[in-house]
C-alpha positions as CSV (number, residue, x, y, z in Angstrom):
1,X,-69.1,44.2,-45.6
2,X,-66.8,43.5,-48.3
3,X,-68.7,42.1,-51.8
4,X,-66.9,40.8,-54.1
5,X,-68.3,40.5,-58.2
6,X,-67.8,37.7,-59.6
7,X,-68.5,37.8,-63.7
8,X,-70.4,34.6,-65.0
9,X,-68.4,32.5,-68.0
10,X,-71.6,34.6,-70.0
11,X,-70.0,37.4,-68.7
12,X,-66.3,36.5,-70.1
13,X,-67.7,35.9,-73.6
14,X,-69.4,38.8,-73.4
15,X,-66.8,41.2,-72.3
16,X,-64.2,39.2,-75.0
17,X,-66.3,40.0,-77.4
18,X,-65.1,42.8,-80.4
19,X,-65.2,46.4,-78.5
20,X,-64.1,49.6,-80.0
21,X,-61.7,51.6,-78.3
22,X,-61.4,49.1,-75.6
23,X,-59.8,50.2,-71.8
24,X,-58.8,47.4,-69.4
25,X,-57.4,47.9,-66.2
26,X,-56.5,45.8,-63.1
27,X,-55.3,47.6,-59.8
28,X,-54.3,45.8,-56.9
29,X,-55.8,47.3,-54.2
30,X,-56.8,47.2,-50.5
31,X,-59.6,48.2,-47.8
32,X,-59.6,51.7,-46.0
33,X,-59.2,54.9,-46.9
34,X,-55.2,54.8,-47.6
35,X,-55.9,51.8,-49.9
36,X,-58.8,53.3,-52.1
37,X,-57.1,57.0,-53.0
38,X,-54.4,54.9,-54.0
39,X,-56.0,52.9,-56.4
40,X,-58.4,55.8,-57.7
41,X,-55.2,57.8,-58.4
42,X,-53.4,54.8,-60.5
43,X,-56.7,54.6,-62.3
44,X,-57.0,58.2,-63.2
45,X,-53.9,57.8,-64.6
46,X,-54.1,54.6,-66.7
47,X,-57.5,56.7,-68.2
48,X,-55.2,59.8,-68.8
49,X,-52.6,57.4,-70.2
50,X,-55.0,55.7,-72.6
51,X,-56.7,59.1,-74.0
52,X,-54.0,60.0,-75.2
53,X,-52.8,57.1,-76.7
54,X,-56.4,57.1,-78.4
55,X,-55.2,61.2,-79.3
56,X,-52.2,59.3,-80.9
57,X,-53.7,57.0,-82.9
58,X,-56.2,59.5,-84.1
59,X,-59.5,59.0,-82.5
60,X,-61.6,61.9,-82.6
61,X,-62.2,64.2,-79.7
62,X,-66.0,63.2,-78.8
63,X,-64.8,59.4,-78.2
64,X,-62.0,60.7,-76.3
65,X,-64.3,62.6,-74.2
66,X,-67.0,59.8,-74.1
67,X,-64.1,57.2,-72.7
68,X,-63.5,60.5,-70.6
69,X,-67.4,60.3,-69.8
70,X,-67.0,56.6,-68.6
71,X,-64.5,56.9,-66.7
72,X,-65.8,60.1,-64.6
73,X,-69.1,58.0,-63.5
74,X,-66.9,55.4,-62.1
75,X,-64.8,57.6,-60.6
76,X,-68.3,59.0,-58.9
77,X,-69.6,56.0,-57.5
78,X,-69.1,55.9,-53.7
79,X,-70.3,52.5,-53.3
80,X,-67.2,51.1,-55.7
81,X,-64.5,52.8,-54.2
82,X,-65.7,52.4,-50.3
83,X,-65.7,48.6,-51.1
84,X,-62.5,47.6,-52.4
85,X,-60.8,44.3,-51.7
86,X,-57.8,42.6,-53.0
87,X,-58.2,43.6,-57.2
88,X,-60.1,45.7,-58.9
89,X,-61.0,45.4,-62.5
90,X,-62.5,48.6,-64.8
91,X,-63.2,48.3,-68.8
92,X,-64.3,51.5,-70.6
93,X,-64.8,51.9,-74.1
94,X,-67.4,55.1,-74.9
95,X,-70.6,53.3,-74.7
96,X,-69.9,50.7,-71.7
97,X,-68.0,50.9,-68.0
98,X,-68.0,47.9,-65.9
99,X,-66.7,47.3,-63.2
100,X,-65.4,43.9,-60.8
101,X,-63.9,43.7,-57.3
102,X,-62.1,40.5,-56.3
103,X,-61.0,38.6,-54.2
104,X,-57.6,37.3,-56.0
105,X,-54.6,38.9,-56.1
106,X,-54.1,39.8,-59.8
107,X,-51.2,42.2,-61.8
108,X,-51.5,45.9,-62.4
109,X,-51.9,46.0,-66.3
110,X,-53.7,48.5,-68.8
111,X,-54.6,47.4,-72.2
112,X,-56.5,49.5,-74.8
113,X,-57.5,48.2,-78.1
114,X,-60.4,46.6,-80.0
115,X,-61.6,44.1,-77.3
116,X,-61.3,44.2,-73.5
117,X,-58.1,41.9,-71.6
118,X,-60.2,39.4,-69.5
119,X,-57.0,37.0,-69.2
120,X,-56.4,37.8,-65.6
121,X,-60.7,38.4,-65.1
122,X,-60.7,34.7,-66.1
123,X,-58.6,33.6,-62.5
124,X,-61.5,35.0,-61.0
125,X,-64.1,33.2,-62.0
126,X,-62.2,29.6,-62.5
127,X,-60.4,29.4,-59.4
128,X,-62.6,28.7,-56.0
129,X,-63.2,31.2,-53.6
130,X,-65.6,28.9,-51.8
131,X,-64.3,27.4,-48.2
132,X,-65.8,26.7,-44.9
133,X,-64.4,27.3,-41.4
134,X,-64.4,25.9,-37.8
135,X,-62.7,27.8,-35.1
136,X,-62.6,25.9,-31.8
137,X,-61.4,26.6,-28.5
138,X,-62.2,25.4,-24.9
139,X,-64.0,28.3,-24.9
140,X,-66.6,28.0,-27.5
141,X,-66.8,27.1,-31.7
142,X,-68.2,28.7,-34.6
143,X,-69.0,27.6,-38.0
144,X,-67.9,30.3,-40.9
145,X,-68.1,30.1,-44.4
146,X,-66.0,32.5,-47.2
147,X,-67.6,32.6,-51.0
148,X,-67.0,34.3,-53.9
149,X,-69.4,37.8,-53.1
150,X,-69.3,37.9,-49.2
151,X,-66.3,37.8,-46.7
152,X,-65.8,35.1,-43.9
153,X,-68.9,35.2,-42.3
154,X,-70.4,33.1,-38.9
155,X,-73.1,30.3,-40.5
156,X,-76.7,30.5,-38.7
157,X,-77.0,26.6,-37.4
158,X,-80.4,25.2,-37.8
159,X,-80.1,22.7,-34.7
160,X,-79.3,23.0,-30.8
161,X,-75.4,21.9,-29.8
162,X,-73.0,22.8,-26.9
163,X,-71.7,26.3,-26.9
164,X,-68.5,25.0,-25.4
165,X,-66.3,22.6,-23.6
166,X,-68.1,22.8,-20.3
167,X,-71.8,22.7,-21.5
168,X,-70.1,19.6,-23.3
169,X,-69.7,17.9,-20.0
170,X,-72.7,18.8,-18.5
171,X,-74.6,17.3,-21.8
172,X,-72.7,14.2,-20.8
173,X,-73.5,13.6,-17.4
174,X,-77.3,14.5,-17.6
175,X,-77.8,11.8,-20.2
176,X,-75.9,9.3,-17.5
177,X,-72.6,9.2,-19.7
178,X,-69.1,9.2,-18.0
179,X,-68.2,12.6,-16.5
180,X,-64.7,13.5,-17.8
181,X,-63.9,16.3,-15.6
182,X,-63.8,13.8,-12.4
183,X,-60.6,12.3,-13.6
184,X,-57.7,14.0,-12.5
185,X,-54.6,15.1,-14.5
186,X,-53.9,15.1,-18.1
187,X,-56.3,12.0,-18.9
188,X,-58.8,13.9,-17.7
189,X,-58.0,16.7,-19.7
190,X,-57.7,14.6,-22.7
191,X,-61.3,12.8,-22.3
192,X,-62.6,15.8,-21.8
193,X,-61.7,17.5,-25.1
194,X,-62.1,14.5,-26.9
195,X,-66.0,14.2,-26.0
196,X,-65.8,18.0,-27.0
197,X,-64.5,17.3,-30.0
198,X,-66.2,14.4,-31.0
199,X,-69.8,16.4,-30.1
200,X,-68.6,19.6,-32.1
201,X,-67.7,17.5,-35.4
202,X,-71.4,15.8,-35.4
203,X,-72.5,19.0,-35.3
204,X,-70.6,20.5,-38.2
205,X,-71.2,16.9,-40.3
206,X,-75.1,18.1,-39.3
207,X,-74.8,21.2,-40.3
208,X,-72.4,20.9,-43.3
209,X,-73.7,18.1,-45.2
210,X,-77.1,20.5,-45.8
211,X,-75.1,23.0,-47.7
212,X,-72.1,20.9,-49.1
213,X,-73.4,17.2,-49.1
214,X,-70.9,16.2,-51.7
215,X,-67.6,17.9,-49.7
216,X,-66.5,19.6,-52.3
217,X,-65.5,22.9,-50.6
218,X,-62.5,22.4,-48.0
219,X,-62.9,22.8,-44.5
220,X,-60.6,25.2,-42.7
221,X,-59.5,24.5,-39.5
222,X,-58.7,27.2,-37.0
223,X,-57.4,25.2,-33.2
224,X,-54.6,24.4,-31.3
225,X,-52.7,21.5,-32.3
226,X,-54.3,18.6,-29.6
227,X,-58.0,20.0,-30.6
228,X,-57.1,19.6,-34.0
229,X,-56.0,16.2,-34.3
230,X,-59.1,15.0,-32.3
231,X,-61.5,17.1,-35.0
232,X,-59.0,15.4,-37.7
233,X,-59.7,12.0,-35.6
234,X,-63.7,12.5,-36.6
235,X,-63.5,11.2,-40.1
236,X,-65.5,14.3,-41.3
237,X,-65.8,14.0,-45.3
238,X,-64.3,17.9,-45.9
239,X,-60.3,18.6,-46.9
240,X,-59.4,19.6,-43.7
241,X,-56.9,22.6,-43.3
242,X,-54.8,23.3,-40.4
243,X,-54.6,26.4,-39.0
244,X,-52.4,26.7,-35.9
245,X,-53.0,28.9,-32.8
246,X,-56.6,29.9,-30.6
247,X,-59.0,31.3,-32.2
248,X,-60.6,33.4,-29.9
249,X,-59.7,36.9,-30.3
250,X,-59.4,36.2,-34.2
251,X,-61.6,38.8,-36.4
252,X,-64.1,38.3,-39.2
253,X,-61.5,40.0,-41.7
254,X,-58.6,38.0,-40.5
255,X,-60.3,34.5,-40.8
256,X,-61.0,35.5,-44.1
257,X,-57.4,36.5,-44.8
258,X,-55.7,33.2,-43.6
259,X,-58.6,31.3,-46.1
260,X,-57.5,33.1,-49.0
261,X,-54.3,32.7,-48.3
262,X,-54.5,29.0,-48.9
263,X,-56.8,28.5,-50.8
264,X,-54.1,28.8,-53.9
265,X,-52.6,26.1,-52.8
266,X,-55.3,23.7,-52.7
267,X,-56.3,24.8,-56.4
268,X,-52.7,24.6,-56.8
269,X,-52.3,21.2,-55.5
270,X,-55.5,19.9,-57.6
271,X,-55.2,21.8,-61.1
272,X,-51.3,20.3,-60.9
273,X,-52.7,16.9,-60.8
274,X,-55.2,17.3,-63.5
275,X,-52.5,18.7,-65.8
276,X,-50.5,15.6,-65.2
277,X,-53.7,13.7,-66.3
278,X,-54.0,15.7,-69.2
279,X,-49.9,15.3,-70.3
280,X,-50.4,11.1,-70.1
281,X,-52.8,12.1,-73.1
282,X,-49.6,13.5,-75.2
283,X,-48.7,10.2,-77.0
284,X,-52.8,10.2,-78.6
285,X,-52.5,13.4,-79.6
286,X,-54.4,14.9,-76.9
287,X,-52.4,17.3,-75.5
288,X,-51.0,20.4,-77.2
289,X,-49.0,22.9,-75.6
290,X,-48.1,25.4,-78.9
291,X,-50.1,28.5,-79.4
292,X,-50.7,27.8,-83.3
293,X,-51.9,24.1,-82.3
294,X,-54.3,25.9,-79.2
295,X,-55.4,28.2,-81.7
296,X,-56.8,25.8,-84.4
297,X,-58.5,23.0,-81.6
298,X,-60.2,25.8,-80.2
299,X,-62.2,27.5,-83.4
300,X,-62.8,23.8,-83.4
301,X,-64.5,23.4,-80.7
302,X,-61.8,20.7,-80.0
303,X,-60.6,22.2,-76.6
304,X,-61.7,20.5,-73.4
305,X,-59.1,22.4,-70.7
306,X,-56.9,25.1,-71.4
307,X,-54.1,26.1,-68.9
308,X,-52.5,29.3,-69.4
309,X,-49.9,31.8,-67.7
310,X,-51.8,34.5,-66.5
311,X,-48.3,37.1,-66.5
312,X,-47.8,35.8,-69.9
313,X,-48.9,38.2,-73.1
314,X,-49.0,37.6,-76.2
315,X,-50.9,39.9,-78.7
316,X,-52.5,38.9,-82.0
317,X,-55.4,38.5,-83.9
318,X,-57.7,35.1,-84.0
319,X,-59.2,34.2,-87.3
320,X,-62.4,32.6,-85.7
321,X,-63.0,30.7,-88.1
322,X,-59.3,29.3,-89.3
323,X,-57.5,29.4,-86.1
324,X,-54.6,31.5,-87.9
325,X,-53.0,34.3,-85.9
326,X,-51.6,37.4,-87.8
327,X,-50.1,40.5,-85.8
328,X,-52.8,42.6,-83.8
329,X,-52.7,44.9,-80.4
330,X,-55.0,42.6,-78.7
331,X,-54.7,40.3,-76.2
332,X,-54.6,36.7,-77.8
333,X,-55.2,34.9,-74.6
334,X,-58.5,36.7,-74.1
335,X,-59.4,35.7,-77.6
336,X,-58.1,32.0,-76.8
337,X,-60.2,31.6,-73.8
338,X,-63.4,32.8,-75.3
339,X,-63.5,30.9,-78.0
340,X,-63.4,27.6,-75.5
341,X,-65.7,29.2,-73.3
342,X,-68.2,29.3,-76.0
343,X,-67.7,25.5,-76.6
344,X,-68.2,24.2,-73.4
345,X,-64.9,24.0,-72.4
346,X,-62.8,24.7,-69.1
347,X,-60.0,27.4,-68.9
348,X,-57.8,27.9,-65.8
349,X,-55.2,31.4,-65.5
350,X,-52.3,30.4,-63.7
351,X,-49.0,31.4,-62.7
352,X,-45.7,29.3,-63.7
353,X,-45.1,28.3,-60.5
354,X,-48.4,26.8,-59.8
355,X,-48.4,23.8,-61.8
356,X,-45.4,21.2,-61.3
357,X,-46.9,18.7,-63.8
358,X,-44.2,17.7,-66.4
359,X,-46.3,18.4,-69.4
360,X,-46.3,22.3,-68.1
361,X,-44.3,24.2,-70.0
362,X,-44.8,27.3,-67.6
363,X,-47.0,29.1,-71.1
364,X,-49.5,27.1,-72.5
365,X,-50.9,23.6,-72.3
366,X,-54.3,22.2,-73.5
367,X,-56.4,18.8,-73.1
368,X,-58.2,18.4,-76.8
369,X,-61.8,16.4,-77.0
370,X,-60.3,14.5,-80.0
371,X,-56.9,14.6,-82.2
């Protein structure tokens, strides 16, 4: 089974924290054996890549060799490299390797300076990974549910339900209700599946409301179109997603896939509408969208939400106590987020494309606690 390692928001400010001789890479990768020699050879070469930009900038020889160091005991661990998913994210410096596979799709980059690049680690952790599933067929349902550590994976039930259309019926007729299967014809067809359909959504409403009683995780949908709309007919409480086509021969690892796969577009959908929110606050002084402005709120402590381009970089220096940028190797972003991090507040790493508020400027935008 696939985990995926999430970092904590501790986690961010930690690793955004000052670190000497600081290596950051992100690899897209993939399952399987093709997938991990791949990324272990783009790795090897980022490290070689950064040693000897440390040889250029003078670094003596035992750092080099300690980054060296690092780098060979991740290089060594089975476990990693037999595990990969969609991203994987390595930081070195001579004391300190850690590692992260995800989930999310993120760019290949390498950074090395005095603090590690978490501005892509930061999707990670503030974008959802968390979904549930139903696949239903004539033939039989399932609940699943996808999180942030584990793949798609079939949820135990904790009560006693139909295992499929048929046992359905028979439910019905032993407790004295009409028998759909003795009409004839598509009606009978229809009230069939319906009474399916209907018994299947109590059961996931059951079973759901334990673990999400609030609905805040969606509910992917895996049917045929007329199943569908008579789940959708149920008024369950979860975002209900569509996906067309039986379910039946459908694997672990490709329910999985088709979740993740839409998930950005709910988060999409949801962080666009809280950016509009946020640019209605313009005219008060509550929204700022200029890096200097970003920069001074947020040593403030004045930063609610910050929205940022994740293929965007900008490099600089934070005074963290004046807000004032002067030229620096490191990646300003990283520095930006941390410092709202420590405050309390929320930061989301976007693309351009994602947000279609107005007050988006495709960079940088930022909801302040106060003017």
């Amino acid at each position: 089974m696939i985990n995926y390692k999430l970092p904590t928001i501790e986690d961010l400010v930690r690793l955004g924290e000052p670190h000497e001789n600081a290596l950051s890479m992100y690899i897209p990768t993939s399952p399987g054996v093709d997938g991990r020699e791949v990324a272990n050879t783009q790795a090897k070469s980022n490290v070689d890549s950064a040693i000897r930009a440390l040889r250029h900038k003078g670094v003596s020889e035992p750092v080099q060799e300690q980054v060296r160091s690092q780098w060979n005991a991740v290089a060594d661990d089975g476990e990693l490299w037999g595990n990969l998913s969609n991203s994987l994210v390595i930081f070195i410096s001579p004391d300190h390797s850690e590692e992260y596979v995800l989930p999310n799709v993120l760019e290949s980059r390498t950074t090395i300076g005095g603090r590690f690049d978490i501005s892509q680690l930061v999707r990670a952790v503030t974008t959802p990974q968390l979904a549930f599933a139903l696949t239903i067929s004539g033939n039989g349902w399932n609940l699943w549910q996808a999180t942030e550590n584990t793949r798609a994976s079939e949820l135990p039930l904790t009560g006693e339900y139909p295992e499929n259309a048929d046992e359905s019926a028979n439910r019905a007729i032993i407790r004295g209700q009409r028998a759909p299967r003795r009409l004839v014809g598509d009606e009978g067809q229809n009230v069939f599946l319906e009474q399916y359909a209907k018994t299947v959504a109590d059961a996931v409403r059951s079973e759901l409301n334990v673990r999400d009683q609030s609905a805040d995780q969606p509910l992917f949908l895996f049917a045929s179109d007329s199943l569908a709309a008579m789940i959708k007919d149920q008024d369950l409480p979860w975002k209900i997603v569509h996906v067309n086509g039986s379910p039946d021969n459908l694997r672990p690892d490709q329910i999985d896939s088709a979740i993740r796969e839409r998930l950005g577009a709910l988060t999409s959908a949801a962080l666009s509408e809280r950016a509009e929110a946020i640019g209605n606050k313009s005219s008060a002084g509550l929204a700022v969208s200029e890096v200097s402005d970003v920069a001074r709120a947020a040593v403030a402590g004045a930063v609610r939400v910050l929205y940022y381009n994740i293929d965007t970089r900008a490099t600089g220096t934070l005074d963290e106590s004046t807000g004032e940028i002067t030229e620096g190797e490191d990646d300003l972003l990283s520095q930006l987020a941390v410092q709202i991090l420590k405050t309390g507040g929320d930061v989301h790493a976007v693309r351009e494309d994602e947000i279609t508020a107005q007050a988006w400027n495709g960079k940088l935008l930022a909801e302040l606690r106060y003017a």
